[in-house]
N, C-alpha and C positions, 0 to 999 in steps of 0.2 A: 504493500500500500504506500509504504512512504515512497520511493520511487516515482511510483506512477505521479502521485500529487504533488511532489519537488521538480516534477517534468511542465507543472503547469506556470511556475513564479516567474517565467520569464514574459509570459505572454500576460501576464498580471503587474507586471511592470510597464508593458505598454499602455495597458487599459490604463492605470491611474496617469500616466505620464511622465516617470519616475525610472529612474536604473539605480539599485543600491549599488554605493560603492562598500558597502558592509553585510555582505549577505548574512551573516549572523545576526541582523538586526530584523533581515525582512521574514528569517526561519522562525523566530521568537514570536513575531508578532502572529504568525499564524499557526502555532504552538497551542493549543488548547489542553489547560491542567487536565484534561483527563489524559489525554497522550503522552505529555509529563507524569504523571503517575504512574503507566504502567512502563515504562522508557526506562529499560536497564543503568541508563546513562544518567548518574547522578549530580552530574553538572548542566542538567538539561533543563531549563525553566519553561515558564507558561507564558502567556502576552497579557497577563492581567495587569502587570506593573507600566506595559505601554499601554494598555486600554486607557488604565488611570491618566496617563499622560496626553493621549492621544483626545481624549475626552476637554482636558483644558485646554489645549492647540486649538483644539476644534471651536472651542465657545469661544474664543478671542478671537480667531478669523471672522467667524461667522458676525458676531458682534462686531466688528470693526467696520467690516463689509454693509451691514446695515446702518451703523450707523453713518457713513457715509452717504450710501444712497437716500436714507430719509433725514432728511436735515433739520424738518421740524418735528420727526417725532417723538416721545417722551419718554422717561426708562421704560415705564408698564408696558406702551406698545412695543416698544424696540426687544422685553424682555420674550412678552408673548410669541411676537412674529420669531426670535431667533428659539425656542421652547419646541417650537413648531419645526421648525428647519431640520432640529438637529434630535428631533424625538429618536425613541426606539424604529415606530415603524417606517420613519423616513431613511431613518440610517438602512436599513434592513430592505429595502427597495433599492438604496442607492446599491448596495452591498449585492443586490440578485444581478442589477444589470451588471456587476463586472464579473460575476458569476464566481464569485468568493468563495463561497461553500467548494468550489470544486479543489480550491488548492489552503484548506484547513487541514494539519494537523492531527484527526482526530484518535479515540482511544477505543476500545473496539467497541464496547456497549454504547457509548455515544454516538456513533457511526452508525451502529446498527437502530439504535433508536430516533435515527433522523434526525439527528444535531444539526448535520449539513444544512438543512432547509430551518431551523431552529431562525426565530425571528430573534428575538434576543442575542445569541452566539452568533448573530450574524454579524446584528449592529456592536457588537462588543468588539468583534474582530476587526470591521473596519478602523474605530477609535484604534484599537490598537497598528493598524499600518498607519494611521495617520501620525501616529505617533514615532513611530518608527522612522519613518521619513524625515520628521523633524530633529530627532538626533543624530541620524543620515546625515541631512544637510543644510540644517538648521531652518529659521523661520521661512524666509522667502521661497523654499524650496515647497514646505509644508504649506504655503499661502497657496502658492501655482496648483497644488494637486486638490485642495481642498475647492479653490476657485473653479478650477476643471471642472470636478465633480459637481458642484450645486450651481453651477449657473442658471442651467433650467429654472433651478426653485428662487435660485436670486433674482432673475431678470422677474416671474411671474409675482414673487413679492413687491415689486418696485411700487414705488409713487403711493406713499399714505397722504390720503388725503383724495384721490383722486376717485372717481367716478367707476366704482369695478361694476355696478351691475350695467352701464352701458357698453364699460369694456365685452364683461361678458358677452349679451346680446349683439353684438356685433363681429365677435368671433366664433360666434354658436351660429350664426347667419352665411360668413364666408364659408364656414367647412361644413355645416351639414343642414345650414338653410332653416333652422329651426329656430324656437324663442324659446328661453327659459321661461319657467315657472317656479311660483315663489311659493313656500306651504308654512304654515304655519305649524307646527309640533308641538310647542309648550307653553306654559307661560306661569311662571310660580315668581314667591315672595310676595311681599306686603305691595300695596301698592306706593309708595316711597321707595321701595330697593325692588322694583318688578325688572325680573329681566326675563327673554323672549328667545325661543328656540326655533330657527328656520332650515328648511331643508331647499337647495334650488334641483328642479327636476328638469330634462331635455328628452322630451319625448319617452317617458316615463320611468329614464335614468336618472339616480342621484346621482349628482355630479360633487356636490357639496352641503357642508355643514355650517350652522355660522348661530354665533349666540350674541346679544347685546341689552342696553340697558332701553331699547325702543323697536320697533319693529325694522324700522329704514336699517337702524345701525347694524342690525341683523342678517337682514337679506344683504348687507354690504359685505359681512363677513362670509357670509356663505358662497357671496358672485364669487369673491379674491380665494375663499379654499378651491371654488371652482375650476378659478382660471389655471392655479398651479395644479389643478390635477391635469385640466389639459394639456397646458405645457406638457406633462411629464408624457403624456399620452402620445403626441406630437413628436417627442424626441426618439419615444418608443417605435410609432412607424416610420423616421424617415432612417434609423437602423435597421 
């Protein structure tokens, strides 16, 4: 097994955009403690200590990146929008499309009980190459690969403040000629702290989720989860 899956780091070096010049760093990162455990080699570690690291690498890019592009928006939103970026299940999509799970490390029960497709082990592993990278070759090296990566989610988060559910309808128009539809799902609290659960539909697909403290602020949040799932949809098929 280790073979065949050490046969695949090269071609996972291209994906991210990255050549380690320390391949002991890019074996570590995708070293999973179960495979460290059973691994006769007692000088052999896990990628949990670059997860940890690859974790803060990540929220500083990501935050920086943000804050740049929205110039007027404030911690809360800057915290929520980068919360969102760099969640579990976003890591763990980004981690499928470079198809990670094929060149993990794993330990034979792990393996056998589908770790590889493991949403959590997935987004853990990426942290940890991102991490990796950056003691590779320091910040700007870790910015490029991380930038790589979430452009899609970056460019589709851009501009607070701006008009996402006309953005929406007008890119749900060009590519499949349809209007969203805006539903209402929830609505709790007092009326003083009332906040409001939306779902936007396209032809009887969720596209997105969106919560606020009014109904508009809602459907606004739901157009912008929209657009970023497009986007990511978009990058899906022109791959």
């Amino acid at each position: 097994m280790e073979g065949r899956v050490q046969s695949t780091w090269g071609a996972l070096e291209q994906r991210i955009g990255h050549q380690f010049h320390d391949r002991e760093l890019l074996a570590r990162a995708l070293t999973h403690r179960s495979y460290a455990n059973e691994s006769r080699n007692q000088l052999l570690g896990d990628n949990e200590r670059l997860e940890f690291l690859g974790d803060a690498v990540l929220d500083l890019i990501i935050g920086y990146r943000l804050y740049v592009i929205h110039a007027t928006a404030d911690e809360g939103e800057l915290s929520r929008l980068r919360a969102e970026l760099v969640s579990t299940p976003s890591l763990a999509r980004l981690a499928r499309e470079l198809t990670l799970g094929e060149s993990l490390l794993l330990g034979r029960g792990e393996d056998r009980g589908g770790g590889r497709e493991r949403e959590s082990l997935q987004a853990d592993s990426l942290e940890a190459v991102i991490g990796a990278v950056f003691l590779d070759a320091g910040y700007e090296a870790a910015e490029a690969v991380v930038c790589r990566l979430f452009a899609p989610l970056l460019q589709a988060a851009a501009g607070i403040g701006q008009d996402y559910k006309t953005r929406l309808q007008e890119l749900l128009q060009a590519r499949r000629q349809l209007r969203p539809e805006y539903l209402l799902t929830a609505a709790h609290g007092p009326d003083h702290q009332r906040r409001y659960e939306v779902e936007v539909l396209a032809a009887g697909e969720m596209l997105g989720r969106g919560e606020g403290t009014t109904k508009k602020r809602a459907e606004q949040e739901a157009a912008r989860c929209a657009l970023i799932h497009l986007e990511r949809e978009g990058r899906a098929t022109d791959d």
